[in-house]
PATIMAR-965969 format. One line per field, with one value per residue: residue number from 1; residue in one letter; x, z, y of N, C-alpha, C, O, CB in turn. Coordinates in nm, 3 decimals, padded with zeros to 5 digits. Glycine has a CB too. Example, Ala and Ser with C-alpha at 12.3 -4.5 7.8 and 13.67 -1.06 7.14 Angstrom:
<recs>
sevo <- (1;2)
kelo <- (A;S)
neast <- (01.319;01.285)
nup <- (00.780;00.708)
nnorth <- (-00.569;-00.225)
caeast <- (01.230;01.367)
caup <- (00.780;00.714)
canorth <- (-00.450;-00.106)
ceast <- (01.320;01.290)
cup <- (00.780;00.787)
cnorth <- (-00.330;00.003)
oeast <- (01.424;01.341)
oup <- (00.846;00.804)
onorth <- (-00.332;00.114)
cbeast <- (01.131;01.408)
cbup <- (00.905;00.572)
cbnorth <- (-00.447;-00.060)
</recs>
This chain:
<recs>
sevo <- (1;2;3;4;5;6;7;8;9;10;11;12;13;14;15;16;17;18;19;20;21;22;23;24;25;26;27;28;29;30;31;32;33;34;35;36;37;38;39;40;41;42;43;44;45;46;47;48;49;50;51;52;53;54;55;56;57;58;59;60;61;62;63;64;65;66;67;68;69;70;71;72;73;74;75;76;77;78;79;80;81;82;83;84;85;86;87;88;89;90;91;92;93;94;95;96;97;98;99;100;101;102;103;104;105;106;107;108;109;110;111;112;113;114;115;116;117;118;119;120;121;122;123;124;125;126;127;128;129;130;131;132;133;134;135;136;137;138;139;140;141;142;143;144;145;146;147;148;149;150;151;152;153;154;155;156;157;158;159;160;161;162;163;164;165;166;167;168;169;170;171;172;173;174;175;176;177;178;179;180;181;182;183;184;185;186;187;188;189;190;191;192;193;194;195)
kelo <- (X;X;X;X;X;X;X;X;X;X;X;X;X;X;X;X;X;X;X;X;X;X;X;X;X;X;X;X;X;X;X;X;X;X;X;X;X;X;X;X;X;X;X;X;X;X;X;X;X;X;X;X;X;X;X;X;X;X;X;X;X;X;X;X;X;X;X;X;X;X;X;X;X;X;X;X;X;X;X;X;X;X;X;X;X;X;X;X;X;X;X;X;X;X;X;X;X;X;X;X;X;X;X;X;X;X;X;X;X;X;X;X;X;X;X;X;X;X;X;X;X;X;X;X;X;X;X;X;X;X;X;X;X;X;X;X;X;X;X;X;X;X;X;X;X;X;X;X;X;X;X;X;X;X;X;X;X;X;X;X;X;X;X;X;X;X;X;X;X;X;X;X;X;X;X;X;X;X;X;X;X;X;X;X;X;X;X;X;X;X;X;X;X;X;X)
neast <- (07.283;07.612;07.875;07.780;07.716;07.496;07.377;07.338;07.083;07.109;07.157;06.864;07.025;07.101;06.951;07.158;07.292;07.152;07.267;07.302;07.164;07.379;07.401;07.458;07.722;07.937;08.271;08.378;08.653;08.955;09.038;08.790;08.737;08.932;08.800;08.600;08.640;08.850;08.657;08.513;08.644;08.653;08.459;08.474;08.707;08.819;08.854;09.144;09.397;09.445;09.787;09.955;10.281;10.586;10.689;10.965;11.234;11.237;11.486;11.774;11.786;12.072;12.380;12.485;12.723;12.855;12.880;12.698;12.652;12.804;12.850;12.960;13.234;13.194;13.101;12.779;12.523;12.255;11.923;11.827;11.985;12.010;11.792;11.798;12.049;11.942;11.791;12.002;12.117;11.938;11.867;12.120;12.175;11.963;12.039;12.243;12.127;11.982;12.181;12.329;12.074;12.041;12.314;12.272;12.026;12.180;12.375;12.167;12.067;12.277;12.343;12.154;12.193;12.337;12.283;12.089;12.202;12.372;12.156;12.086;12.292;12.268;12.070;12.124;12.340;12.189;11.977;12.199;12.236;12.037;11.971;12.240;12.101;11.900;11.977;12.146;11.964;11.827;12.057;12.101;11.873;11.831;12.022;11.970;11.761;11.920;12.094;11.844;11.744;12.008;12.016;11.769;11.779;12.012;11.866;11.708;11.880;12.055;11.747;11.743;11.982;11.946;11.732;11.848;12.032;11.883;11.701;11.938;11.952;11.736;11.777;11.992;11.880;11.665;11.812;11.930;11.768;11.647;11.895;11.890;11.629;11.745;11.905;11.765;11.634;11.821;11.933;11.745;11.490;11.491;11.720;11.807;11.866;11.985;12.020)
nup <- (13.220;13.236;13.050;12.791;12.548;12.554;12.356;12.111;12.008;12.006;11.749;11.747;11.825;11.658;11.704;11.899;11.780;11.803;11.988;11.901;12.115;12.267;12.308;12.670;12.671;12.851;12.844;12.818;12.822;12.786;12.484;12.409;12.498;12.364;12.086;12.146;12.211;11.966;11.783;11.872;11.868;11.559;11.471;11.449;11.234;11.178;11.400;11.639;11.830;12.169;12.279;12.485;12.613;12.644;12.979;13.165;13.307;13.704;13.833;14.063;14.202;14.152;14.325;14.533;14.397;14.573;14.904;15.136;15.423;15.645;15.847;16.119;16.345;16.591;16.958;17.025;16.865;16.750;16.788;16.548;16.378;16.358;16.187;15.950;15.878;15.884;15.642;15.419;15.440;15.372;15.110;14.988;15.008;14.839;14.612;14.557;14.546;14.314;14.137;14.139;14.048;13.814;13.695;13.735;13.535;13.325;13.287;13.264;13.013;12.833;12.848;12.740;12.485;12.459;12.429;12.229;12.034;12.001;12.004;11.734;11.582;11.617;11.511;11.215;11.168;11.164;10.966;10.761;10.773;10.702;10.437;10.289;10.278;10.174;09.915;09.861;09.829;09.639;09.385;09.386;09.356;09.082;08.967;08.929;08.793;08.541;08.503;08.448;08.204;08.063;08.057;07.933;07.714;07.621;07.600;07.376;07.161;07.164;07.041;06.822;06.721;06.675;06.518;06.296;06.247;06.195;05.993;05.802;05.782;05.675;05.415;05.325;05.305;05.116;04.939;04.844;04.768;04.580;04.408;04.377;04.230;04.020;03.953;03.898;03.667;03.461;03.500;03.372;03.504;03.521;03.406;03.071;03.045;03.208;03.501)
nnorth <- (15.687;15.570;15.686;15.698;15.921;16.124;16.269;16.164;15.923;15.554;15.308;15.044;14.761;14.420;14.131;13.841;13.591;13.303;13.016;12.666;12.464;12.213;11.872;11.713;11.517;11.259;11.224;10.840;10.751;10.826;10.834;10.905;11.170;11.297;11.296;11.448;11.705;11.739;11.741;11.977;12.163;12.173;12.255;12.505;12.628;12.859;13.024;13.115;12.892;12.864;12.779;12.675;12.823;12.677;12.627;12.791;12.620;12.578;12.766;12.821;13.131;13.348;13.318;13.576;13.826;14.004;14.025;14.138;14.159;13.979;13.780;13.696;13.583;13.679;13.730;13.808;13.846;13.923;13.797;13.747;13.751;13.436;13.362;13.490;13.327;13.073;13.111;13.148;12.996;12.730;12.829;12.793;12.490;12.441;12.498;12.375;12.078;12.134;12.177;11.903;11.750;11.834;11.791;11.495;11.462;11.578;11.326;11.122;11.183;11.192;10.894;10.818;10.862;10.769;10.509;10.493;10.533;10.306;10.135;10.149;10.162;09.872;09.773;09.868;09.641;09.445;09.505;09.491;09.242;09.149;09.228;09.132;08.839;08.893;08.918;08.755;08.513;08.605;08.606;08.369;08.274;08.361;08.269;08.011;08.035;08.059;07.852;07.669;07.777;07.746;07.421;07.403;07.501;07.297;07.049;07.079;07.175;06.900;06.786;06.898;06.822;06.548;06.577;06.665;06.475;06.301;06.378;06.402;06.143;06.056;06.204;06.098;05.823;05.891;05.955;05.721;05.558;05.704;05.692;05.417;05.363;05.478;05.298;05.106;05.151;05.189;04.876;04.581;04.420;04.141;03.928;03.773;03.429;03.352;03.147)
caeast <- (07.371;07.751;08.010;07.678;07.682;07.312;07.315;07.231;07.061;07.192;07.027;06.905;07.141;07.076;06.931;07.263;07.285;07.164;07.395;07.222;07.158;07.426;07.367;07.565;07.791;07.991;08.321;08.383;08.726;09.077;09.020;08.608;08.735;08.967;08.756;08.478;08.754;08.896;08.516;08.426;08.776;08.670;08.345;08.487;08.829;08.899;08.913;09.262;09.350;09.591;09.893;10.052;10.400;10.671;10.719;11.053;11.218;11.271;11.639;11.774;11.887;12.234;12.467;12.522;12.820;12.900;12.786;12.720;12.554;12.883;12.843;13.150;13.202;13.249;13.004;12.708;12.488;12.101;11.802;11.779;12.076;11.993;11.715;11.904;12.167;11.862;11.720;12.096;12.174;11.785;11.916;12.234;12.083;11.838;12.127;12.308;12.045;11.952;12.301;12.305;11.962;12.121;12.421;12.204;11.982;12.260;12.411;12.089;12.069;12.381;12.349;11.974;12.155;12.450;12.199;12.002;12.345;12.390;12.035;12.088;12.382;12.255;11.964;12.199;12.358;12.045;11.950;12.269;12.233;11.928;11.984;12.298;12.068;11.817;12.052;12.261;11.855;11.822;12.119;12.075;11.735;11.833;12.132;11.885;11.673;11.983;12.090;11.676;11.724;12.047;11.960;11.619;11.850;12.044;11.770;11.665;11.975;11.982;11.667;11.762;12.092;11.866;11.633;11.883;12.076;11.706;11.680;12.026;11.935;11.623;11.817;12.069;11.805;11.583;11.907;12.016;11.592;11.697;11.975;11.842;11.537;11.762;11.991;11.663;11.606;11.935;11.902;11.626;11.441;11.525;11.842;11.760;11.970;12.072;11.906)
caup <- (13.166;13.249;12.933;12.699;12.527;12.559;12.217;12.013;12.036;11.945;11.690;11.823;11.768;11.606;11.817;11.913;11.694;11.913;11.992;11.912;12.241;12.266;12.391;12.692;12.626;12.934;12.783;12.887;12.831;12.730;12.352;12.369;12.514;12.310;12.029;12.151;12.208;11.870;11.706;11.985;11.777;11.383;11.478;11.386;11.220;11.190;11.540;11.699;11.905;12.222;12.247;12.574;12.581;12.760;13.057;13.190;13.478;13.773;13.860;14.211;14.204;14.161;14.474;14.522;14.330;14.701;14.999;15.263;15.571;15.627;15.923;16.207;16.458;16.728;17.040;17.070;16.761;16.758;16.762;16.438;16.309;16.320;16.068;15.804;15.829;15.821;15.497;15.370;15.434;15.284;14.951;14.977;14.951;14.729;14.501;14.525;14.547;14.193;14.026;14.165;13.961;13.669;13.698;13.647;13.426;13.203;13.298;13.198;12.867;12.764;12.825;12.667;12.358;12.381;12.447;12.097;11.866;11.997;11.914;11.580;11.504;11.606;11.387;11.059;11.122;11.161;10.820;10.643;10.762;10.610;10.323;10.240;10.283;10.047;09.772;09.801;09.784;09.468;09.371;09.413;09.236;08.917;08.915;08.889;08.634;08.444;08.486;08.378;08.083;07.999;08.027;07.846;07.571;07.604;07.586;07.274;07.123;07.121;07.007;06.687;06.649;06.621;06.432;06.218;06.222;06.144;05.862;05.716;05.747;05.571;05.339;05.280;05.317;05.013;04.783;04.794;04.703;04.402;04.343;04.356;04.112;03.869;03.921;03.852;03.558;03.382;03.520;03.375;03.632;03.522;03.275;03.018;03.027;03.337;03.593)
canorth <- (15.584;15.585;15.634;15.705;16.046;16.149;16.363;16.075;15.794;15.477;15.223;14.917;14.626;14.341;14.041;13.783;13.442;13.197;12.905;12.545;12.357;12.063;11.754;11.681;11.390;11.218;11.102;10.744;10.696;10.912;10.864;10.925;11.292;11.364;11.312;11.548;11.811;11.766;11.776;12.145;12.267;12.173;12.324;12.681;12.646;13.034;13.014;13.095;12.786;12.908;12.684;12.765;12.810;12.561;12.686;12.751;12.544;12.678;12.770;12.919;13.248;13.314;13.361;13.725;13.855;14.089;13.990;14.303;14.086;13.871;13.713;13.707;13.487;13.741;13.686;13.874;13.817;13.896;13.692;13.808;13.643;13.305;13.350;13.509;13.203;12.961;13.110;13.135;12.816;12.674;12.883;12.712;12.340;12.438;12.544;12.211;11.991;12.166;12.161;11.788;11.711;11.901;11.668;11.346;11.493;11.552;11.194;11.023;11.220;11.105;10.776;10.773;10.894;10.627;10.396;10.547;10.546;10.181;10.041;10.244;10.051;09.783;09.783;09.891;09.570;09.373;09.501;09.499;09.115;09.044;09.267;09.024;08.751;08.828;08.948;08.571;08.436;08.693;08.574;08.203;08.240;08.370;08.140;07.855;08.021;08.059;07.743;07.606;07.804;07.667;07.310;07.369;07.482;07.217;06.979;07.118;07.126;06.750;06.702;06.950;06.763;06.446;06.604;06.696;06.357;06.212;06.419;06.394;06.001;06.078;06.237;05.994;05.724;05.915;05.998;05.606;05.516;05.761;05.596;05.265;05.381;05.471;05.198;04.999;05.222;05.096;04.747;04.557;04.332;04.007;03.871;03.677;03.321;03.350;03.091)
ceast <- (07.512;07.817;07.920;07.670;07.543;07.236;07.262;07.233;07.110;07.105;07.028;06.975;07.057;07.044;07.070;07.219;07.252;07.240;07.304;07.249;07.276;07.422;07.503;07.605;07.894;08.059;08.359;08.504;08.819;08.999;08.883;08.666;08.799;08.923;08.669;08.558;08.819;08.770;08.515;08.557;08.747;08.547;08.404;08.681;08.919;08.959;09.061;09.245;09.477;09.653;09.961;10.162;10.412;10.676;10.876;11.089;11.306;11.456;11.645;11.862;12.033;12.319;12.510;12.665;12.913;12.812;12.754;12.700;12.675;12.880;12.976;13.092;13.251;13.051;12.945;12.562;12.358;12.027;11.765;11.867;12.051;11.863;11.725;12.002;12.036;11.827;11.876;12.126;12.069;11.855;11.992;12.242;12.034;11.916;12.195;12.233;11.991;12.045;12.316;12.147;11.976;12.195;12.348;12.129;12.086;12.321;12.317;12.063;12.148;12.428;12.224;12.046;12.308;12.399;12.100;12.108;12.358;12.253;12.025;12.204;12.375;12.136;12.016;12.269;12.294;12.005;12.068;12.271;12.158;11.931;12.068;12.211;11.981;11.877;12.115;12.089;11.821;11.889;12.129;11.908;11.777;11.945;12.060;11.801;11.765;12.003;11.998;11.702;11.840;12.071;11.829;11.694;11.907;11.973;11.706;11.728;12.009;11.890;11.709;11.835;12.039;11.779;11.731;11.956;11.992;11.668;11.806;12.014;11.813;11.640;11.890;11.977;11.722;11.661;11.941;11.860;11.627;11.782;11.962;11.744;11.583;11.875;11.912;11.623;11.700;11.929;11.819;11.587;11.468;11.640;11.794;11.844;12.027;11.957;11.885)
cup <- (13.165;13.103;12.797;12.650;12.515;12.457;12.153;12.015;11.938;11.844;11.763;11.775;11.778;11.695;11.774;11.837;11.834;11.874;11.970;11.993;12.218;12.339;12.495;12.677;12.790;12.861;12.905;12.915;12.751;12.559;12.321;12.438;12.438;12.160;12.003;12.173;12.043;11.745;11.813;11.826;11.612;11.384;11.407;11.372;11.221;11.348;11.617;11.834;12.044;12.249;12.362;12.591;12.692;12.880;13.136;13.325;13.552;13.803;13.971;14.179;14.239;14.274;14.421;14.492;14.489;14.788;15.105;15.410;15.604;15.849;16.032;16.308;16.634;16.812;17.024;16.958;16.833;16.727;16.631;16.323;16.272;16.184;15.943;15.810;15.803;15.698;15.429;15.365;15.358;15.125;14.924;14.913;14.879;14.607;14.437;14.492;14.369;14.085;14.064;14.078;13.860;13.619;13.681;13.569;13.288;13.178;13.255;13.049;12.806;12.741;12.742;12.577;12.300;12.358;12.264;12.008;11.894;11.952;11.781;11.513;11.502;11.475;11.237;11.096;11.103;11.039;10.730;10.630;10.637;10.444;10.202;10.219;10.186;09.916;09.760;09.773;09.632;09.392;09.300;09.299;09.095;08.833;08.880;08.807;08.500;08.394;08.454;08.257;08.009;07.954;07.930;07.715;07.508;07.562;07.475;07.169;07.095;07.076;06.863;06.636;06.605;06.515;06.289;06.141;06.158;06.032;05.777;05.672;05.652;05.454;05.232;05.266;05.140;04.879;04.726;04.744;04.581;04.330;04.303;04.226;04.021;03.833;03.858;03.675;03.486;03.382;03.470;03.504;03.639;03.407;03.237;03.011;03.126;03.448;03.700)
cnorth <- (15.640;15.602;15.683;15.871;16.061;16.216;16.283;15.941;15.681;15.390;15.076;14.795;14.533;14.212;13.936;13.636;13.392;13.082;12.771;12.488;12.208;12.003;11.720;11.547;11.385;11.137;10.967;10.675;10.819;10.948;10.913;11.129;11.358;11.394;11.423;11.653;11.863;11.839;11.940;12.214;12.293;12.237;12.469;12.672;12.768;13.042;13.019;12.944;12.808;12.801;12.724;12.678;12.705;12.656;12.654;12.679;12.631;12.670;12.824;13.051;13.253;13.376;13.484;13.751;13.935;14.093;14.102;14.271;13.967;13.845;13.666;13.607;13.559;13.713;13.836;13.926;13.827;13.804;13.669;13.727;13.500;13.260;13.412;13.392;13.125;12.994;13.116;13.003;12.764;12.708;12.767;12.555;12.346;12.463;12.462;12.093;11.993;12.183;12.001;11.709;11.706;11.777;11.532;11.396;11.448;11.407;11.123;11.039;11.141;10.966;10.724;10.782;10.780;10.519;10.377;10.548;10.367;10.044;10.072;10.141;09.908;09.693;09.778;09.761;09.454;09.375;09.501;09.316;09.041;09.139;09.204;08.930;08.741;08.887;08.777;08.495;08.496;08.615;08.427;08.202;08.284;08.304;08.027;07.890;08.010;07.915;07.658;07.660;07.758;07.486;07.293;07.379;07.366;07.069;06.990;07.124;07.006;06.713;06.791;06.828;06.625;06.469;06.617;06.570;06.226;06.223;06.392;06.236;05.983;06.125;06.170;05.868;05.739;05.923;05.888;05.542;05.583;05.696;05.451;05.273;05.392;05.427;05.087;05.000;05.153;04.955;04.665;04.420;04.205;04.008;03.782;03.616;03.293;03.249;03.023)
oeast <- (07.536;07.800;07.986;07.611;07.486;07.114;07.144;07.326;07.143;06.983;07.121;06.955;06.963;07.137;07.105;07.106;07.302;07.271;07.208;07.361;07.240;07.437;07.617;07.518;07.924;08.016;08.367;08.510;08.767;08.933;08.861;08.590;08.762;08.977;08.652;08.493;08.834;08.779;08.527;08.539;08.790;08.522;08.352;08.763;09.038;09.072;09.095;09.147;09.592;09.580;10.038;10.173;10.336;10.663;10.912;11.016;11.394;11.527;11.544;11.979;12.096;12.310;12.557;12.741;13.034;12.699;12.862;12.729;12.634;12.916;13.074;12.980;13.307;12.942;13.008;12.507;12.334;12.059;11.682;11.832;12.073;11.855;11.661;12.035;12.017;11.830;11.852;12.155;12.111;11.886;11.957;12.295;12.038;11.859;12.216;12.277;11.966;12.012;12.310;12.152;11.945;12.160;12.392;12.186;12.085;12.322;12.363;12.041;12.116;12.512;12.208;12.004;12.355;12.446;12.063;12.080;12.352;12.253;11.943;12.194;12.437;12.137;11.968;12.268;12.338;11.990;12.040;12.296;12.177;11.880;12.035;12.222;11.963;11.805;12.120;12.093;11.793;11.823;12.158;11.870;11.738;11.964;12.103;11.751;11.726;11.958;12.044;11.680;11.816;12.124;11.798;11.685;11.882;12.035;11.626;11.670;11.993;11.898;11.699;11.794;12.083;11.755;11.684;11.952;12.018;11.617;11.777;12.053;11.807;11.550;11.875;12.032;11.715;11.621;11.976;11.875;11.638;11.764;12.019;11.769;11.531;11.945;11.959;11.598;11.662;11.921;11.766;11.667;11.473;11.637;11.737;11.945;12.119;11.839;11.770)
oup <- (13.104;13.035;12.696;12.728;12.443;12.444;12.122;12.021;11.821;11.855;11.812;11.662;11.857;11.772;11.656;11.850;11.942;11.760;12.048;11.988;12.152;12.455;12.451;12.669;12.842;12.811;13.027;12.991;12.669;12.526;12.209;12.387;12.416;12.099;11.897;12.110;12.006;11.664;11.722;11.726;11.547;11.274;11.306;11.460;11.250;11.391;11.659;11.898;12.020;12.249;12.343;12.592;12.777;12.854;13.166;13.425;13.519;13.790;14.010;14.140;14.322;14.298;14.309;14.569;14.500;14.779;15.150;15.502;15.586;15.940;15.995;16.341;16.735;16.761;17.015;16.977;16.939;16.638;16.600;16.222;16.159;16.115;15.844;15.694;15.683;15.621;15.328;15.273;15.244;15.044;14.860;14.809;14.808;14.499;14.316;14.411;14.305;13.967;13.950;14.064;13.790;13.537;13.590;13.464;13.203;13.063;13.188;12.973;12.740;12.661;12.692;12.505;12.194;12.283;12.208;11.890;11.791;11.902;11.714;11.416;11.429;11.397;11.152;10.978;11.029;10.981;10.611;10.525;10.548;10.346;10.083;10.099;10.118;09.816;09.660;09.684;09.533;09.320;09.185;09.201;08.999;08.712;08.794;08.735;08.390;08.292;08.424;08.171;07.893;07.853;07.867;07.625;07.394;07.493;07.460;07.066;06.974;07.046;06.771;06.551;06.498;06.429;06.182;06.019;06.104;05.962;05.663;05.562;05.563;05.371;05.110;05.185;05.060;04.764;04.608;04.658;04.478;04.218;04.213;04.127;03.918;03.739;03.788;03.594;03.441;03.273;03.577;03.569;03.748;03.321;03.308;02.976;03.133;03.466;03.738)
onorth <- (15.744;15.500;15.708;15.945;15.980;16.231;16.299;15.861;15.700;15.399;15.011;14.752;14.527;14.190;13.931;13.589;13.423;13.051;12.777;12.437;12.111;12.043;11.703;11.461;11.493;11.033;10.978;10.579;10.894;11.046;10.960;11.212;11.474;11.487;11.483;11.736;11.979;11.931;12.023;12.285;12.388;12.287;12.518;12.698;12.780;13.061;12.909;12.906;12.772;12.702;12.818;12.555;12.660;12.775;12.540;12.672;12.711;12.570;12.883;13.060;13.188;13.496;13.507;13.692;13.913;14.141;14.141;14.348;13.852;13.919;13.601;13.568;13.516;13.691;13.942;14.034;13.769;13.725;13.584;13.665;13.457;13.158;13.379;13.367;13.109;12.897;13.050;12.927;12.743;12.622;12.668;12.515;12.245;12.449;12.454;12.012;11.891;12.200;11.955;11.587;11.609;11.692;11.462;11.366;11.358;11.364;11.030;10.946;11.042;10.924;10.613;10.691;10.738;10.435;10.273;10.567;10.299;09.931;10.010;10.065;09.832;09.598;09.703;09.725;09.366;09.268;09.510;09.257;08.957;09.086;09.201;08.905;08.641;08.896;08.706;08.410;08.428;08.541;08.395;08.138;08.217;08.288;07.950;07.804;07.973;07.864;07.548;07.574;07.724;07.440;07.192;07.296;07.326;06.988;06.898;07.090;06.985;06.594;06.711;06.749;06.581;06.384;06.578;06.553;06.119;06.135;06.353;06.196;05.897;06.110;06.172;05.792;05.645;05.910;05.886;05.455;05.516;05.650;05.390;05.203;05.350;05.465;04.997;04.911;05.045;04.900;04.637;04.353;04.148;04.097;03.700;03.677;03.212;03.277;03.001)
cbeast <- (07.328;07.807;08.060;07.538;07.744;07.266;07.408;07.247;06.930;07.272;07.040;06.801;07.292;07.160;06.753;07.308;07.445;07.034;07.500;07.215;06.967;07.518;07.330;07.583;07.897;07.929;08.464;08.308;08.698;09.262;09.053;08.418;08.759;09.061;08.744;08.356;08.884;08.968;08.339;08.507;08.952;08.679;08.284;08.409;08.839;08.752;08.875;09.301;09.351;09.600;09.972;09.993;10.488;10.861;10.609;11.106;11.281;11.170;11.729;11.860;11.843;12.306;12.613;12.490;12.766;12.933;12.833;12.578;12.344;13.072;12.789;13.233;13.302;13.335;13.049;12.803;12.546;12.043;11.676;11.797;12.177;11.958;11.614;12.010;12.308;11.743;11.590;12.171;12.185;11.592;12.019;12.273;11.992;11.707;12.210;12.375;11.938;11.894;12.468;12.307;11.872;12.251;12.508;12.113;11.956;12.372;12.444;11.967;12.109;12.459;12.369;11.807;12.145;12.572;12.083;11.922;12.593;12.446;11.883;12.156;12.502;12.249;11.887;12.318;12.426;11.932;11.869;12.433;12.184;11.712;12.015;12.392;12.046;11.645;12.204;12.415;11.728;11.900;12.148;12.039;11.576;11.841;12.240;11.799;11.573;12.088;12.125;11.501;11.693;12.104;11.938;11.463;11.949;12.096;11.703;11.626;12.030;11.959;11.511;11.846;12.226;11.797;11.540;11.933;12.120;11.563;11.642;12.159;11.915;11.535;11.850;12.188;11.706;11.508;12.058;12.133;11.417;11.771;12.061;11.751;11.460;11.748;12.067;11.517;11.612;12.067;11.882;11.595;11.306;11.391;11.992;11.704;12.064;12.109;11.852)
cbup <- (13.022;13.327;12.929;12.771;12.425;12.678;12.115;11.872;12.054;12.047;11.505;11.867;11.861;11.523;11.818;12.066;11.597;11.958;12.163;11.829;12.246;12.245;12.282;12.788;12.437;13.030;12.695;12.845;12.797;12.725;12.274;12.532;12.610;12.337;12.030;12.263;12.302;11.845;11.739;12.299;11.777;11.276;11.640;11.558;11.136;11.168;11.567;11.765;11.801;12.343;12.105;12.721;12.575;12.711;13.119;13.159;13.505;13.905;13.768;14.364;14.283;14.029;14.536;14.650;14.177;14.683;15.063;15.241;15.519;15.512;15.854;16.309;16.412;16.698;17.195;17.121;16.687;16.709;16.824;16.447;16.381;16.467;16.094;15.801;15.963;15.890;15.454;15.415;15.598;15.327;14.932;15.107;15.004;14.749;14.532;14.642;14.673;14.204;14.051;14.323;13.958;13.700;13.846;13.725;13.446;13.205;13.414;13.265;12.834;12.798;12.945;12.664;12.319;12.464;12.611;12.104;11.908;12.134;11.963;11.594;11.540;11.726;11.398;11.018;11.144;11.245;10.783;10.659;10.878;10.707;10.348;10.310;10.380;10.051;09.783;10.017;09.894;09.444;09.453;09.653;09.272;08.876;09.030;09.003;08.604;08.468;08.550;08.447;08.068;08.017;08.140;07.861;07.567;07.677;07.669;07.290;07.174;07.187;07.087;06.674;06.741;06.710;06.482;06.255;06.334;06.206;05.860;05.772;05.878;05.609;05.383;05.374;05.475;05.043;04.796;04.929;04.792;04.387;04.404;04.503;04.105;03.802;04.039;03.946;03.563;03.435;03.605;03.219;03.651;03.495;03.300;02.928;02.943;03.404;03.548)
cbnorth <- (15.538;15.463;15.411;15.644;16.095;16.239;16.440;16.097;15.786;15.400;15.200;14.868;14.578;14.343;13.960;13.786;13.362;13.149;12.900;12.467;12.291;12.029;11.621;11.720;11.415;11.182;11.155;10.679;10.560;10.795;10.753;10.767;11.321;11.342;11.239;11.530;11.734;11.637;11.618;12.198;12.169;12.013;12.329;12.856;12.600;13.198;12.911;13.264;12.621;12.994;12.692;12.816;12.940;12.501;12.679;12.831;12.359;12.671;12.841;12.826;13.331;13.364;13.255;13.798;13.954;14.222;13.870;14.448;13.986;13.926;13.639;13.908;13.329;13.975;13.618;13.969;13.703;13.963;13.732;13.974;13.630;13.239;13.374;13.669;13.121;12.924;13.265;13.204;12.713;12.802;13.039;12.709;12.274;12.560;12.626;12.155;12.027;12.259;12.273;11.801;11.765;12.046;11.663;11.227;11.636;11.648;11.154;11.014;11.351;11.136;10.718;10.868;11.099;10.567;10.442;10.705;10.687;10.176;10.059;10.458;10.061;09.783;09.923;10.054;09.573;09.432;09.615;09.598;09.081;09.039;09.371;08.981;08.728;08.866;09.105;08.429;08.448;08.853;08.611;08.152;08.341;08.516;08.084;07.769;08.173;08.130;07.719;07.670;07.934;07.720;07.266;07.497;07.555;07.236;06.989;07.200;07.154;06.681;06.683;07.097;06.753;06.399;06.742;06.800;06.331;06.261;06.563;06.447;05.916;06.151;06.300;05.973;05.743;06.035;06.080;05.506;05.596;05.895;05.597;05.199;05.466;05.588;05.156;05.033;05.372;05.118;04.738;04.528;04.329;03.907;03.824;03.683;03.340;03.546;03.036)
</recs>
């Protein structure tokens, strides 16, 4: 045995947990997989779960700071030449073509996010609309309860002042019955000689 010191023997290890048989399942649709994915994961939460990183985008290497291979236009240039300019030149495009991508990139950003401040404001005045609207209905409603409660007063008010005009007549009505009783009292009911 390779790697095994031979002085002493080892003890035998412990037989391996067995795994319980799972049923295979065929998901049937996006959300039926990602379910059975999310259930394989809660199965053993200790479990590290790897997360792989963003990955960066690619960029073209940056044009050489000093060039040493400069290229003349005197006659007599090897076979050899023309395939260093083709891959120079390939770079070249690939350099523009990728600051040109850049360049709308950034152009569509900026308009996604003028486009995102202008539905934003549009929205805040959408709700400051209806926010006016149901404060003047607020508004408007408790003006008319006010106004119910000062008519009910009012309505009540009159019926006191009657009540009260009812009673002062009841009053005056009961004081001149007094007065009469004991105008009767003095009076007697008939005069004698008189006829």
């Amino acid at each position: 045995v390779r790697g095994r010191s031979m002085a002493a023997p080892s003890a035998p290890r412990p037989p391996r947990p067995r795994k319980e048989p799972q049923p295979l399942v065929i998901p049937r649709s996006a959300a039926e997989e990602q379910r059975l994915r999310l259930e394989r994961l809660m199965r053993n939460p200790e479990k590290t779960v790897p997360i792989p990183e963003k990955l960066n985008e690619w960029a073209p290497r940056p044009p050489p700071e000093f060039v040493r291979d400069v290229m003349g236009s005197s006659a007599g240039a090897g076979s050899g030449e023309f395939h260093v300019y083709r891959h120079l030149r390939r770079r070249e495009y690939q350099r523009q073509d990728f600051m040109d991508a850049m360049a709308e990139k950034q152009r569509l950003d900026e308009e996604f996010q003028k486009k995102l401040e202008r539905n934003k404001m549009i929205a805040e005045e959408q709700t400051a609309k209806r926010r006016r609207k149901r404060q003047k209905l607020k508004e408007k409603k408790l003006q008319a309860k006010k106004n119910k409660l000062e008519q009910k007063k009012q309505e009540k008010e009159p019926d006191q002042s009657q009540e009260r005009v009812s009673s002062e007549e009841d009053d005056d009505e009961d004081s001149k019955e007094e007065e009469e009783k004991e105008d009767d009292a003095e009076e007697p009911s008939f005069v004698m000689g008189r006829g």
